[in-house]
mmCIF file of the C-alpha atoms, coordinates in Angstrom:
data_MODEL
# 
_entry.id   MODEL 
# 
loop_
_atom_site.group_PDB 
_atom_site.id 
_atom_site.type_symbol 
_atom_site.label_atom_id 
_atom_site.label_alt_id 
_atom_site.label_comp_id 
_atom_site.label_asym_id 
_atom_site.label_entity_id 
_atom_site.label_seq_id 
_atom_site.pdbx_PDB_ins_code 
_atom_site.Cartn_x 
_atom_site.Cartn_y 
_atom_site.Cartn_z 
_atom_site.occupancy 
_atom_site.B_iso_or_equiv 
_atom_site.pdbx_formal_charge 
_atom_site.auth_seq_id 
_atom_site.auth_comp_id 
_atom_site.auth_asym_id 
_atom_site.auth_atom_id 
_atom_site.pdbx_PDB_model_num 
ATOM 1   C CA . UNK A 1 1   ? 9.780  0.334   8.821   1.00 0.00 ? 1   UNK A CA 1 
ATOM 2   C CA . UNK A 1 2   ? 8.286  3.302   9.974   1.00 0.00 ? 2   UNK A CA 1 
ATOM 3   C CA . UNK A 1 3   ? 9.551  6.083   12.867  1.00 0.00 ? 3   UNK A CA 1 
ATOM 4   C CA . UNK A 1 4   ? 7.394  4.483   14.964  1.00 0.00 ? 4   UNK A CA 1 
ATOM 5   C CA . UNK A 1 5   ? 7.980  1.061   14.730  1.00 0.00 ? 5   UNK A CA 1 
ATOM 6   C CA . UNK A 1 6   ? 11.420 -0.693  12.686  1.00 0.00 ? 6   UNK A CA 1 
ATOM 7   C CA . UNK A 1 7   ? 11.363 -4.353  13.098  1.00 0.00 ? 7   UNK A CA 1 
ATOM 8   C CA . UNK A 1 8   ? 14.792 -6.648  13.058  1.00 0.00 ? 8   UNK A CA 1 
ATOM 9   C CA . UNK A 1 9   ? 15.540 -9.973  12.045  1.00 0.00 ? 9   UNK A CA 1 
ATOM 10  C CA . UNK A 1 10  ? 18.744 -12.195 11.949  1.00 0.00 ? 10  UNK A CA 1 
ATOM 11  C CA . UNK A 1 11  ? 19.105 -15.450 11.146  1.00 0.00 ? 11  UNK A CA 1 
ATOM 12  C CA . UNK A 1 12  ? 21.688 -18.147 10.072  1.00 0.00 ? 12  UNK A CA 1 
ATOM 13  C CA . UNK A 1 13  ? 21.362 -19.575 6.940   1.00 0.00 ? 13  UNK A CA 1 
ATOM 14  C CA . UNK A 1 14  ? 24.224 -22.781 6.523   1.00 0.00 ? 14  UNK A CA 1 
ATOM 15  C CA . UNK A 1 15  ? 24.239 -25.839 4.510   1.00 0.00 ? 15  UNK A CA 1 
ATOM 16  C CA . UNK A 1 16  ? 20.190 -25.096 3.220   1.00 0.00 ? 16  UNK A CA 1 
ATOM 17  C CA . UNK A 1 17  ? 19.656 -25.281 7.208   1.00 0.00 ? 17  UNK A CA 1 
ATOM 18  C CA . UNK A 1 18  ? 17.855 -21.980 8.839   1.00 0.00 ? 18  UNK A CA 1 
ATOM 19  C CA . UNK A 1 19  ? 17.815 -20.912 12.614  1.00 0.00 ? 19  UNK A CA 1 
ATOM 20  C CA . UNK A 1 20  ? 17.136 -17.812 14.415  1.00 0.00 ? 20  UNK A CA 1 
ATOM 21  C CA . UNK A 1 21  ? 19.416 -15.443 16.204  1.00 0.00 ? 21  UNK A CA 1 
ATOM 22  C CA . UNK A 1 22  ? 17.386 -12.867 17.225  1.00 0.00 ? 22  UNK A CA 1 
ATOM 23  C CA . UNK A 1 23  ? 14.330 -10.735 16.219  1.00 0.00 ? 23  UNK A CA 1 
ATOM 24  C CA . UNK A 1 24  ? 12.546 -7.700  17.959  1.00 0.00 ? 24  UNK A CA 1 
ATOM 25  C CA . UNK A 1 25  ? 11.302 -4.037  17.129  1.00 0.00 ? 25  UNK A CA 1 
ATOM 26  C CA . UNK A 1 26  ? 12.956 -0.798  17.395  1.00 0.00 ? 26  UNK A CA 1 
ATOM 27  C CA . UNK A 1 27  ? 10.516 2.047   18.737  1.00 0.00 ? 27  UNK A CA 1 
ATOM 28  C CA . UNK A 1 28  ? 11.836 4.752   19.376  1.00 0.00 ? 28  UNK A CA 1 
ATOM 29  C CA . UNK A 1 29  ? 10.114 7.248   22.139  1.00 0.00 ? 29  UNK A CA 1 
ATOM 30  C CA . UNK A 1 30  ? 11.502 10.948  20.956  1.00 0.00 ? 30  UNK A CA 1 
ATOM 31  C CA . UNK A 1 31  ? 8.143  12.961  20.214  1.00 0.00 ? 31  UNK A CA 1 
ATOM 32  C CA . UNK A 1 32  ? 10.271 14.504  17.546  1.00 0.00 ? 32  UNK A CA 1 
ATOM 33  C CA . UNK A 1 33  ? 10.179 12.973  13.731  1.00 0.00 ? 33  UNK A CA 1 
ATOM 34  C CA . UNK A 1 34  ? 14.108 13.829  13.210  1.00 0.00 ? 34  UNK A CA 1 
ATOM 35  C CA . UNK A 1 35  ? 14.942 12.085  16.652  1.00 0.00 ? 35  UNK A CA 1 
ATOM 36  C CA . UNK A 1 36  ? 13.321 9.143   15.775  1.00 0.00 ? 36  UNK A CA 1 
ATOM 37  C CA . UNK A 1 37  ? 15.019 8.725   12.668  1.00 0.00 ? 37  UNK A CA 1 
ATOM 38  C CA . UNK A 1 38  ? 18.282 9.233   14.703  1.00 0.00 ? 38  UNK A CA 1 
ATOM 39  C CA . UNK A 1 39  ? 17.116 6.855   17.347  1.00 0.00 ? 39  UNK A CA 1 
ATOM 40  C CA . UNK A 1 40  ? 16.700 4.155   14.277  1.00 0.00 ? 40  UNK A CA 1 
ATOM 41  C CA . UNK A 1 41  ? 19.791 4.628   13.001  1.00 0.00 ? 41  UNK A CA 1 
ATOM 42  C CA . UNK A 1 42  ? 21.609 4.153   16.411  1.00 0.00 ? 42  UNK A CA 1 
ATOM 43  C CA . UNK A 1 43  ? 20.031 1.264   17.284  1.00 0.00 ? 43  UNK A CA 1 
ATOM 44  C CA . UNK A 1 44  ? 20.754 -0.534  13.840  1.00 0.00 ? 44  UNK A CA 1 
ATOM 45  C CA . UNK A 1 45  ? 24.093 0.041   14.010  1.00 0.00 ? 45  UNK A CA 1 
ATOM 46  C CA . UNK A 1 46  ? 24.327 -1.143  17.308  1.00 0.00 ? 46  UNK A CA 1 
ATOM 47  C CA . UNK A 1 47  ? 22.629 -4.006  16.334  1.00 0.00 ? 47  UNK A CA 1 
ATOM 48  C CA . UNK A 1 48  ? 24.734 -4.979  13.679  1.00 0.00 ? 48  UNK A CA 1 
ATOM 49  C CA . UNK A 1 49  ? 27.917 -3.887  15.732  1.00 0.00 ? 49  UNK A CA 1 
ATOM 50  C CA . UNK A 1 50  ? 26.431 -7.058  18.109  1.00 0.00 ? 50  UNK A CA 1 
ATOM 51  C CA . UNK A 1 51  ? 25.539 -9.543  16.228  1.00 0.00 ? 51  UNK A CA 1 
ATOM 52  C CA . UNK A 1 52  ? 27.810 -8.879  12.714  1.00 0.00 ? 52  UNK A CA 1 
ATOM 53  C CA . UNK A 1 53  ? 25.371 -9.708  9.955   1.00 0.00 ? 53  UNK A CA 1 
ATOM 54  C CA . UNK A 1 54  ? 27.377 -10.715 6.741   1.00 0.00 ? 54  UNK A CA 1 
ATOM 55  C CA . UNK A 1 55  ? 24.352 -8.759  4.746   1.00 0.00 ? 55  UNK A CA 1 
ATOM 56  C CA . UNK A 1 56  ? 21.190 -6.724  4.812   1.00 0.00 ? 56  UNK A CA 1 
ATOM 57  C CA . UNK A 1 57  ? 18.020 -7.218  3.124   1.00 0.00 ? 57  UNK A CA 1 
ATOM 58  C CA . UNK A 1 58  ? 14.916 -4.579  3.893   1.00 0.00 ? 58  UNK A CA 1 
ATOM 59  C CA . UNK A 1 59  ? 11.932 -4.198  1.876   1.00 0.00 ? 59  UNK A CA 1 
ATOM 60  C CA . UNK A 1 60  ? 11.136 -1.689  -0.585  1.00 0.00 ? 60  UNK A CA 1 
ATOM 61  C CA . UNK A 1 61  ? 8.274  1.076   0.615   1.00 0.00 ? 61  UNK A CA 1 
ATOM 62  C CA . UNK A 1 62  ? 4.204  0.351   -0.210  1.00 0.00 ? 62  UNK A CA 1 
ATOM 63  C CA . UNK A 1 63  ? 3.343  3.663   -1.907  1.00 0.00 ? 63  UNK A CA 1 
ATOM 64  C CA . UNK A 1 64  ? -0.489 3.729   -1.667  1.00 0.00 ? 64  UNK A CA 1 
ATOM 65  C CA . UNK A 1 65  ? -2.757 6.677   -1.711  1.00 0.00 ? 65  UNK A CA 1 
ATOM 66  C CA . UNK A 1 66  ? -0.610 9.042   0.964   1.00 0.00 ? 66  UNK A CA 1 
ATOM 67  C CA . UNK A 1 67  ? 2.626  9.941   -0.931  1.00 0.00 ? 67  UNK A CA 1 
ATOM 68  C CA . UNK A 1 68  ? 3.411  11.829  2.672   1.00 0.00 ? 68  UNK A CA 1 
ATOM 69  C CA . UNK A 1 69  ? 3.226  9.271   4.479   1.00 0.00 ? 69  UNK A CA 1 
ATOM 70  C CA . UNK A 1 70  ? 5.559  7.031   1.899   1.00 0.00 ? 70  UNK A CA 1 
ATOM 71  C CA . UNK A 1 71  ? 8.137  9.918   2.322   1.00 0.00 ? 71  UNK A CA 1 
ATOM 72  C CA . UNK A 1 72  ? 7.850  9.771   5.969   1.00 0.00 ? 72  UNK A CA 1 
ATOM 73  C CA . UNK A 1 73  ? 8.676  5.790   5.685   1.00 0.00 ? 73  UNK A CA 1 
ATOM 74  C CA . UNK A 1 74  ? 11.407 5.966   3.179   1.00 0.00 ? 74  UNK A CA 1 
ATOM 75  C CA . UNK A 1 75  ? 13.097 8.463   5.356   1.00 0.00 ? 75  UNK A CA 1 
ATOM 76  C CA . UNK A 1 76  ? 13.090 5.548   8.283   1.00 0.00 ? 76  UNK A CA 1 
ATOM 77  C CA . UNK A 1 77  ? 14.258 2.934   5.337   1.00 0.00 ? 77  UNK A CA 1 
ATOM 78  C CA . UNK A 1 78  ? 16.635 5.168   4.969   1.00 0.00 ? 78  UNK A CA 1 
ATOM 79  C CA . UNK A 1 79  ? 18.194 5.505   8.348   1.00 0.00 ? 79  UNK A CA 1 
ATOM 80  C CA . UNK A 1 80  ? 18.615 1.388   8.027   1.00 0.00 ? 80  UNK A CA 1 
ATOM 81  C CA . UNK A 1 81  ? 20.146 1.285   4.758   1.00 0.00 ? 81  UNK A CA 1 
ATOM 82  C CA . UNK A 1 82  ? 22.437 4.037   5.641   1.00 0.00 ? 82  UNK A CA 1 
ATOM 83  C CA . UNK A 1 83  ? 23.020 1.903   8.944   1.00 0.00 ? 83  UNK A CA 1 
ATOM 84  C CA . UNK A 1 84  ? 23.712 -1.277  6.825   1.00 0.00 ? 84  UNK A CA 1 
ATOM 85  C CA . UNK A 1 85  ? 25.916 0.373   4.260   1.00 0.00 ? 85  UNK A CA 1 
ATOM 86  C CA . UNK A 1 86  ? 27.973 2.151   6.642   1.00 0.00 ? 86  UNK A CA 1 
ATOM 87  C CA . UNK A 1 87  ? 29.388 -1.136  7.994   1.00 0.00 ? 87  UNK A CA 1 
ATOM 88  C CA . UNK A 1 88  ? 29.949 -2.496  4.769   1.00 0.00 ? 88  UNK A CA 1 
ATOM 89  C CA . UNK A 1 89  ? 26.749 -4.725  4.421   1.00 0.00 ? 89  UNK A CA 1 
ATOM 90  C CA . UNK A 1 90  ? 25.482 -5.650  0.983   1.00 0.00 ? 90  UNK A CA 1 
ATOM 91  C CA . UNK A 1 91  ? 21.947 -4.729  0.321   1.00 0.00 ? 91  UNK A CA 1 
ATOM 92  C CA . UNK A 1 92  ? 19.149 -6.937  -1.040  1.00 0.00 ? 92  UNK A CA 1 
ATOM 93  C CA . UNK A 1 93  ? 15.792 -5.220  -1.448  1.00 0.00 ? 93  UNK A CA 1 
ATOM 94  C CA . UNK A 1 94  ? 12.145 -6.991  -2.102  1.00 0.00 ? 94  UNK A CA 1 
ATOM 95  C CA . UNK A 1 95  ? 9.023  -5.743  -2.759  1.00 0.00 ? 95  UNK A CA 1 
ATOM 96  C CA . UNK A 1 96  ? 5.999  -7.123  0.050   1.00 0.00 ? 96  UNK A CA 1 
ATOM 97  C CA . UNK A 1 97  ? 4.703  -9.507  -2.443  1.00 0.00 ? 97  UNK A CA 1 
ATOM 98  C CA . UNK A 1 98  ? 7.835  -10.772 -3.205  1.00 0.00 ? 98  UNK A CA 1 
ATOM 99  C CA . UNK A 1 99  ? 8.285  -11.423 0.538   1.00 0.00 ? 99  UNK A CA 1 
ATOM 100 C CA . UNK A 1 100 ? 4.965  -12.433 1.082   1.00 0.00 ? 100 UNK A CA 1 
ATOM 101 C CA . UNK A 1 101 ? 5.375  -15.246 -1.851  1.00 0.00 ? 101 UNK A CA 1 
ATOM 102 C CA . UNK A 1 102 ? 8.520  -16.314 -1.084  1.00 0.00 ? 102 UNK A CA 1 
ATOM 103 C CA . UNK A 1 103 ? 7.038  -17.356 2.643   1.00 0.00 ? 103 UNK A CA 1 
ATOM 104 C CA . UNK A 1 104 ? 4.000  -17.864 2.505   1.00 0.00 ? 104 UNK A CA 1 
ATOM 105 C CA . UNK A 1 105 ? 3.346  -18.927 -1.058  1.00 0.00 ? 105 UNK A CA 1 
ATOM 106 C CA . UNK A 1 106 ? 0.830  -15.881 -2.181  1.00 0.00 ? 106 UNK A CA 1 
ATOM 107 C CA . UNK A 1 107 ? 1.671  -12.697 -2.810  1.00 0.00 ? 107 UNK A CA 1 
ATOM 108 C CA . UNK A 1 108 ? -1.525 -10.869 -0.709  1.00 0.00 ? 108 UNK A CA 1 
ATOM 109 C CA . UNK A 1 109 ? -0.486 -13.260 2.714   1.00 0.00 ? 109 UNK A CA 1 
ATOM 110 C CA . UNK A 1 110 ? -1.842 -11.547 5.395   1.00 0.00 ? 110 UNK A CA 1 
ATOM 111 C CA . UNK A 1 111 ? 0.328  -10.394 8.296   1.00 0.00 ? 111 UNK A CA 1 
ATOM 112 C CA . UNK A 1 112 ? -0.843 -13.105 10.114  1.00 0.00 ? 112 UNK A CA 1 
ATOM 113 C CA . UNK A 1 113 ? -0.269 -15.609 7.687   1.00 0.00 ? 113 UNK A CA 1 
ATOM 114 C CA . UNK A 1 114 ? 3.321  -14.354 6.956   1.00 0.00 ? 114 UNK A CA 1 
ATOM 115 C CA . UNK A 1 115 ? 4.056  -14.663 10.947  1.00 0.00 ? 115 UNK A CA 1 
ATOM 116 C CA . UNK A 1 116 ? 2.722  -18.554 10.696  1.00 0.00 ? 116 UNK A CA 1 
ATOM 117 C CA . UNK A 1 117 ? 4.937  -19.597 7.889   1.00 0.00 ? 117 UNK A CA 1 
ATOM 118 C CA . UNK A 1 118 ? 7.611  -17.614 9.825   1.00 0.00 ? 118 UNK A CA 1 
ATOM 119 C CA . UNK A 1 119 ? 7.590  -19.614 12.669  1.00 0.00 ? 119 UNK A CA 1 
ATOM 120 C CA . UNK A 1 120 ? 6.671  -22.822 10.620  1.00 0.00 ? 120 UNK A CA 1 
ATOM 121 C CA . UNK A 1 121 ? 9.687  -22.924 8.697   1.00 0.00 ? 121 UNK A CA 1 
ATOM 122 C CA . UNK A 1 122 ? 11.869 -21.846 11.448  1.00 0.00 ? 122 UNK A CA 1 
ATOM 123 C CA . UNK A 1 123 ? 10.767 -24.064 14.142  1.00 0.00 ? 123 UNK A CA 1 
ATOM 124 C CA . UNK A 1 124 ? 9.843  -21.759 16.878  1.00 0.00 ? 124 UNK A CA 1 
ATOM 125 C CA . UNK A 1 125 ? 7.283  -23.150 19.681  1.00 0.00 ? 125 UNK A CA 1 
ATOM 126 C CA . UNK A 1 126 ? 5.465  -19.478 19.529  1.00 0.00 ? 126 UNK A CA 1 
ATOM 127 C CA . UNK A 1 127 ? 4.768  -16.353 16.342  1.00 0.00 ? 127 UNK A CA 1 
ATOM 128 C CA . UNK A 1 128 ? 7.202  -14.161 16.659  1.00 0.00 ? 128 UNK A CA 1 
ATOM 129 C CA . UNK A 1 129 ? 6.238  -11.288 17.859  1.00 0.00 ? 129 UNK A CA 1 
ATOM 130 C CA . UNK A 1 130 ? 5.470  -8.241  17.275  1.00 0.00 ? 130 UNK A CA 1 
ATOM 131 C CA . UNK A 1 131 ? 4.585  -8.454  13.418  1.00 0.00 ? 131 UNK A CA 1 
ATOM 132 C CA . UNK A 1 132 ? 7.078  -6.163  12.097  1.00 0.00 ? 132 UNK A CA 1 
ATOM 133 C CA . UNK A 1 133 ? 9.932  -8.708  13.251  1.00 0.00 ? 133 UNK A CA 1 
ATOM 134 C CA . UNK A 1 134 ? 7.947  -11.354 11.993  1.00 0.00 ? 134 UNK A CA 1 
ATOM 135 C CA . UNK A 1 135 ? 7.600  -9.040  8.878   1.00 0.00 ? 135 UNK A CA 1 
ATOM 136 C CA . UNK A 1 136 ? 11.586 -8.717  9.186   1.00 0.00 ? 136 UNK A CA 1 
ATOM 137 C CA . UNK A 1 137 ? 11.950 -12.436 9.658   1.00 0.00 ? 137 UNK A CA 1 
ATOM 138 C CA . UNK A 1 138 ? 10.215 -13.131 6.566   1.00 0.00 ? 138 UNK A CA 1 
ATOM 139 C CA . UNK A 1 139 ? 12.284 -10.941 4.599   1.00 0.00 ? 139 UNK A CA 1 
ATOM 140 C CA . UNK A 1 140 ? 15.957 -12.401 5.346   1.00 0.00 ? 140 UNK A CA 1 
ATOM 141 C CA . UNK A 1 141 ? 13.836 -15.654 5.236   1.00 0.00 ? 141 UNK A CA 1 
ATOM 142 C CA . UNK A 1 142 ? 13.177 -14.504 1.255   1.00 0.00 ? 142 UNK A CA 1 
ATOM 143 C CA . UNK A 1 143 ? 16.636 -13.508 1.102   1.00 0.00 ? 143 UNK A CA 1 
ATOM 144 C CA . UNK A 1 144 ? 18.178 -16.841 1.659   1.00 0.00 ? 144 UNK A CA 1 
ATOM 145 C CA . UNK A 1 145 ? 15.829 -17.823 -0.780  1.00 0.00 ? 145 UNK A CA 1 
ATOM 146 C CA . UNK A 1 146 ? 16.683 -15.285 -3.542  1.00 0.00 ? 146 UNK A CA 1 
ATOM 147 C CA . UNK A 1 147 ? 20.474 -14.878 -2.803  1.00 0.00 ? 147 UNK A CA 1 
ATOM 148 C CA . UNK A 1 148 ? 21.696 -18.144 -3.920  1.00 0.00 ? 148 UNK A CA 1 
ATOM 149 C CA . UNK A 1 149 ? 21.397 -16.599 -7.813  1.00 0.00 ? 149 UNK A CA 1 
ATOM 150 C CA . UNK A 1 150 ? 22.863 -13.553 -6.957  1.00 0.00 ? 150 UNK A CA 1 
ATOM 151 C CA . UNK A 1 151 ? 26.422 -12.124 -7.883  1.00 0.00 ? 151 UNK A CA 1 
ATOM 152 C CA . UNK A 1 152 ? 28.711 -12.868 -4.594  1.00 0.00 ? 152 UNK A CA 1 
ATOM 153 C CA . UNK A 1 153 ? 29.315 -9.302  -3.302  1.00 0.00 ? 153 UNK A CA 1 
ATOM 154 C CA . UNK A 1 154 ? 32.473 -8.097  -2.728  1.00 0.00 ? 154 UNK A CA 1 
ATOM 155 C CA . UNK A 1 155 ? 34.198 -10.808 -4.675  1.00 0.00 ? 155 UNK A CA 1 
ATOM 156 C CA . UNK A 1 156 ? 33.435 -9.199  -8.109  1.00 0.00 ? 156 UNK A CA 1 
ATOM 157 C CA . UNK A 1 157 ? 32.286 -12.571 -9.331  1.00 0.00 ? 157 UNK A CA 1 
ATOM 158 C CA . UNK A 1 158 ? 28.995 -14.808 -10.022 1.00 0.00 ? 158 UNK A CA 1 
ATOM 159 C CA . UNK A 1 159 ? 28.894 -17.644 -7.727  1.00 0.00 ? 159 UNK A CA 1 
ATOM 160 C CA . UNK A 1 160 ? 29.473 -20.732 -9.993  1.00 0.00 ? 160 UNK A CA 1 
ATOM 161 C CA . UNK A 1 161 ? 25.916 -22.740 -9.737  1.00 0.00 ? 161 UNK A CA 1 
ATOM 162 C CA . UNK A 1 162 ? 24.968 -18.904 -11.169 1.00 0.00 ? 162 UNK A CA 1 
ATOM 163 C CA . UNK A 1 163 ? 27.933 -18.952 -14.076 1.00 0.00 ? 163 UNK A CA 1 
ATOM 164 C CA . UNK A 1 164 ? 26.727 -22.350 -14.728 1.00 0.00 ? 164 UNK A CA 1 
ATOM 165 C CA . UNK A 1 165 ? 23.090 -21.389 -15.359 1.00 0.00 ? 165 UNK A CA 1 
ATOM 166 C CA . UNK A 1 166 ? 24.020 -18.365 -18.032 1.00 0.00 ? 166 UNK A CA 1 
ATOM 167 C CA . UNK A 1 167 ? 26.175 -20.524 -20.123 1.00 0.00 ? 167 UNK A CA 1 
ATOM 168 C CA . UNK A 1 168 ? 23.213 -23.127 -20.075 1.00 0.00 ? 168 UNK A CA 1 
ATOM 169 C CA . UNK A 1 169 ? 21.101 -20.288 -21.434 1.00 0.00 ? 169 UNK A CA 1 
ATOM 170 C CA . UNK A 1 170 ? 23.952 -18.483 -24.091 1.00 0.00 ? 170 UNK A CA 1 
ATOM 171 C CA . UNK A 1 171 ? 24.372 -21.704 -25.565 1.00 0.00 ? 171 UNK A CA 1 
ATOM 172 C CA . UNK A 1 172 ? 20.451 -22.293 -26.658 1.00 0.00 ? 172 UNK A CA 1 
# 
């Protein structure tokens, strides 16, 4: 995300089946950096006040040559996770290659290629558009993937195909 541009994704993941809810972009139009952030946040949590996502996932920040402009993006990341968190959401985070492997199958995808695979894998008759909620797609899309080894949240357990797996590996 940026304070230009935060792209959304939902989807339903059931019985290893995957469909899409919705997906768009968040842009705010404030000229100021601060209301922009603001504008972010409110739309999030009206978004998840809609549609009542059971969790969050968001990718982790590129830091390349301009640590400014990495600030200026993690502030925006910010605004969602705080968004997220505030209604209780659990919070997955991946790096872009992560993402980028988990849909298309390479870790440097292209944009372009990410949006294919996007709408490949869920069906859709066009991309979706623009690519930061194909960008968001892709990331619950690697979620799904990733979350069926994760601890179940809020139950203060590991899910049991997971228990299963570590006393596989503590007995070698």
């Amino acid at each position: 995300p940026s304070s230009r541009s935060a792209g959304y994704g939902l989807i339903d993941y059931s019985k290893r089946k995957v469909r899409l809810i919705t997906c768009g972009c968040i842009r705010p139009k404030e000229s100021e950096f601060e209301d922009r952030l603001v504008h972010i946040f409110d739309e999030m949590t009206m978004l998840i006040g809609e549609y009542a996502p059971e969790e969050g996932a968001i990718e982790d920040t590129f830091v390349g040559k301009d640590a400014r402009m990495a600030a200026k993006l993690d502030q925006a990341r910010g605004g969602l996770i705080i968004a997220m968190r505030k209604a209780g959401l659990p919070i997955a985070h991946y790096t872009p290659a992560t993402v980028k492997k988990a849909v298309a199958g390479n870790g440097q995808a292209t944009k372009e290629q990410v949006q294919y695979m996007v709408s490949q894998v869920l069906a859709l008759t066009e991309l979706p558009k623009p690519l930061d909620a194909s960008d968001a797609l892709a990331i619950a899309l690697c979620h799904t993937q990733r979350s069926s080894l994760v601890i179940s949240e809020g139950k203060g357990q590991r899910k049991p195909e997971v228990e299963a797996l570590l006393s596989r590996m503590v007995r070698r």
